[in-house]
C-alpha positions in Angstrom: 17.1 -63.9 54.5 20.2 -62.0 53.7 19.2 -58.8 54.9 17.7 -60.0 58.1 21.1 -61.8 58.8 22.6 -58.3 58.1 20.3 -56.7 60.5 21.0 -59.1 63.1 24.8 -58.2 62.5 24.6 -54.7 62.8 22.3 -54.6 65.8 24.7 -56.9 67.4 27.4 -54.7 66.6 25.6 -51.7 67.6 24.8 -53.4 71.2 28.6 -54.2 71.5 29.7 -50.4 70.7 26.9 -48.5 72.6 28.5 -50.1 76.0 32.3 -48.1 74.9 32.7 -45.2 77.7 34.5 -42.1 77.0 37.6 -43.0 78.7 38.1 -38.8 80.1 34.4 -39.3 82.1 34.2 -43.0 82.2 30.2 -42.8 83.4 29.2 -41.8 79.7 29.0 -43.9 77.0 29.8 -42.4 73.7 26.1 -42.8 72.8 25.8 -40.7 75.9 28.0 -38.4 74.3 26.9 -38.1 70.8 30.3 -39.1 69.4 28.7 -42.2 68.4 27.5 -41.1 64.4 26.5 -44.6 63.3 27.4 -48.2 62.7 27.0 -50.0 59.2 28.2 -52.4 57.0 31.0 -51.7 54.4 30.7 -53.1 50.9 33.1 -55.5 51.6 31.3 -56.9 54.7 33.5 -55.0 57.8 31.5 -53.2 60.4 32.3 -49.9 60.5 31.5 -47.4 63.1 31.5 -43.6 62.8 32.6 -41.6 65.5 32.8 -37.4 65.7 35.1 -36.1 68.0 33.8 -33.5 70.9 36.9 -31.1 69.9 39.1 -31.8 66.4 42.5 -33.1 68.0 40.6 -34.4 71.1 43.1 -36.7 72.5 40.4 -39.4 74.0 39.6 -40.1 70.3 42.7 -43.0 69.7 41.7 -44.6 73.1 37.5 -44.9 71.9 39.0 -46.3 68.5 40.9 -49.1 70.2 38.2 -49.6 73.0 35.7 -50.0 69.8 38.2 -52.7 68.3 38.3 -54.2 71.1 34.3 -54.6 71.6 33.5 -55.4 68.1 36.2 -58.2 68.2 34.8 -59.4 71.3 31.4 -59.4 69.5 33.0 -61.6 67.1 33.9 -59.1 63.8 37.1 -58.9 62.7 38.8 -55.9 61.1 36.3 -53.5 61.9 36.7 -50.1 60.8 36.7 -47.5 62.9 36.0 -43.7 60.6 36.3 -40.1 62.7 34.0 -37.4 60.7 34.1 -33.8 61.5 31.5 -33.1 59.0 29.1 -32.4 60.9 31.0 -30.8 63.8 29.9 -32.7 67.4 27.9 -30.4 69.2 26.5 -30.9 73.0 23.0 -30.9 72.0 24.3 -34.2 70.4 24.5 -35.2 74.3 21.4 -37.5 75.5 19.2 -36.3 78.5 20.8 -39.6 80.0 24.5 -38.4 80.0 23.5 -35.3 80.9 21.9 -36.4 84.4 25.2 -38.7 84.5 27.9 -36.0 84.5 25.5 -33.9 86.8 26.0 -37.6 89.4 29.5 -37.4 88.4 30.1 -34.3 89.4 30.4 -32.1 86.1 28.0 -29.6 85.7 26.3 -30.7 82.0 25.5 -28.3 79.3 22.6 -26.8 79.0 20.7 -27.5 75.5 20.8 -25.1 73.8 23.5 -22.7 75.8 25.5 -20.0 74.5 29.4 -20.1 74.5 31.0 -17.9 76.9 33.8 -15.3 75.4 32.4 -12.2 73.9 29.4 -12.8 74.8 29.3 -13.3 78.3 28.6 -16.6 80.3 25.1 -18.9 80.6 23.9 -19.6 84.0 25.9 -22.7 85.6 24.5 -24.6 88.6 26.8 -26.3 90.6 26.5 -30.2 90.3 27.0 -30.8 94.1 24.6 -28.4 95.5 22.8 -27.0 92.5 23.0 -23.3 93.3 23.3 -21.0 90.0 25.4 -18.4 92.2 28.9 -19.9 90.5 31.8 -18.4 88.7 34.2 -19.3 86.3 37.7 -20.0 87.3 39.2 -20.8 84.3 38.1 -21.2 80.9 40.3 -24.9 80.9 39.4 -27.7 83.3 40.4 -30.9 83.5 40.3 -31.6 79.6 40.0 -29.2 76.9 35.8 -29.5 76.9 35.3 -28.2 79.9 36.0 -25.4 82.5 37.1 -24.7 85.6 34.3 -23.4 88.0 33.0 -22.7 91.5 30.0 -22.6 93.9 30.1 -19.3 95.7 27.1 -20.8 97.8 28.9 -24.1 98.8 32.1 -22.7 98.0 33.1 -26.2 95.9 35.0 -26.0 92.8 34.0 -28.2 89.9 34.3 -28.7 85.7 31.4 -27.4 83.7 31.5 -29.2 80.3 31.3 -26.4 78.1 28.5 -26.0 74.9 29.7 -25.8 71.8 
């Protein structure tokens, strides 16, 4: 009986956190994102929730812990804890197919899975989210936050941020 209450629990925790948006693109959720590593119970009975930043120093991390406070005290737990990893580093093929079509609607062309970096090594293929041409170039290796760039559409001649793979 114990362990089905404890189910219960966490899937009611996990419902509450799942609805937390990244508060940089507010249309993804952080399970949209990958950010969102797991939720469980600690030994002492908290909820905790582990969260992986998209970039070590990413300054949206302190707003997701206090919006996931928030929720899971709404939901009813008190003193959650709230644990960032790095360990595994986030990666964008953490990103769900769903998030992915939501920055596209958004405006922000998505990685592609499985993309290469640009640098060195020269740039993937971006389409532009507004017109979906592939015949874009980067402006600037920094957009509007540190995971993404700065690009344009040479076809519609719109600029726009591509969220870059890592």
């Amino acid at each position: 009986m114990v362990d089905a209450l404890e189910k219960l629990d966490l899937a009611r925790a996990r419902k509450a956190v799942i609805k937390v948006c990244d508060p940089e693109v507010p249309v993804l959720t952080i399970e949209d994102l990958g950010v969102l590593r797991d939720v469980r119970e600690t030994a002492d009975g908290r909820i905790e929730v582990i969260i992986t930043p998209t970039y070590s120093g990413c300054p949206a991390m302190s707003t997701i812990e206090l919006d996931l406070v928030v929720a899971l005290e709404n939901a009813g737990f008190r003193n959650p804890k709230i644990t960032h990893t790095l360990s595994t580093a986030w990666t964008t093929s953490w990103m769900s197919n769903e998030g992915r079509k939501k920055l596209r609607a958004y405006g922000i062309a998505p990685p592609k899975k499985g993309g290469k970096r640009g640098g060195l090594f020269g740039f993937e293929e971006v389409e532009c989210p507004q017109c979906g041409s592939s015949d874009t170039t980067q402006i600037s290796e920094f957009g509007s936050t540190s995971c993404k760039a700065l690009w344009r559409c040479k076809s519609c001649a719109e600029p726009f941020d591509y969220f870059k793979c890592h």
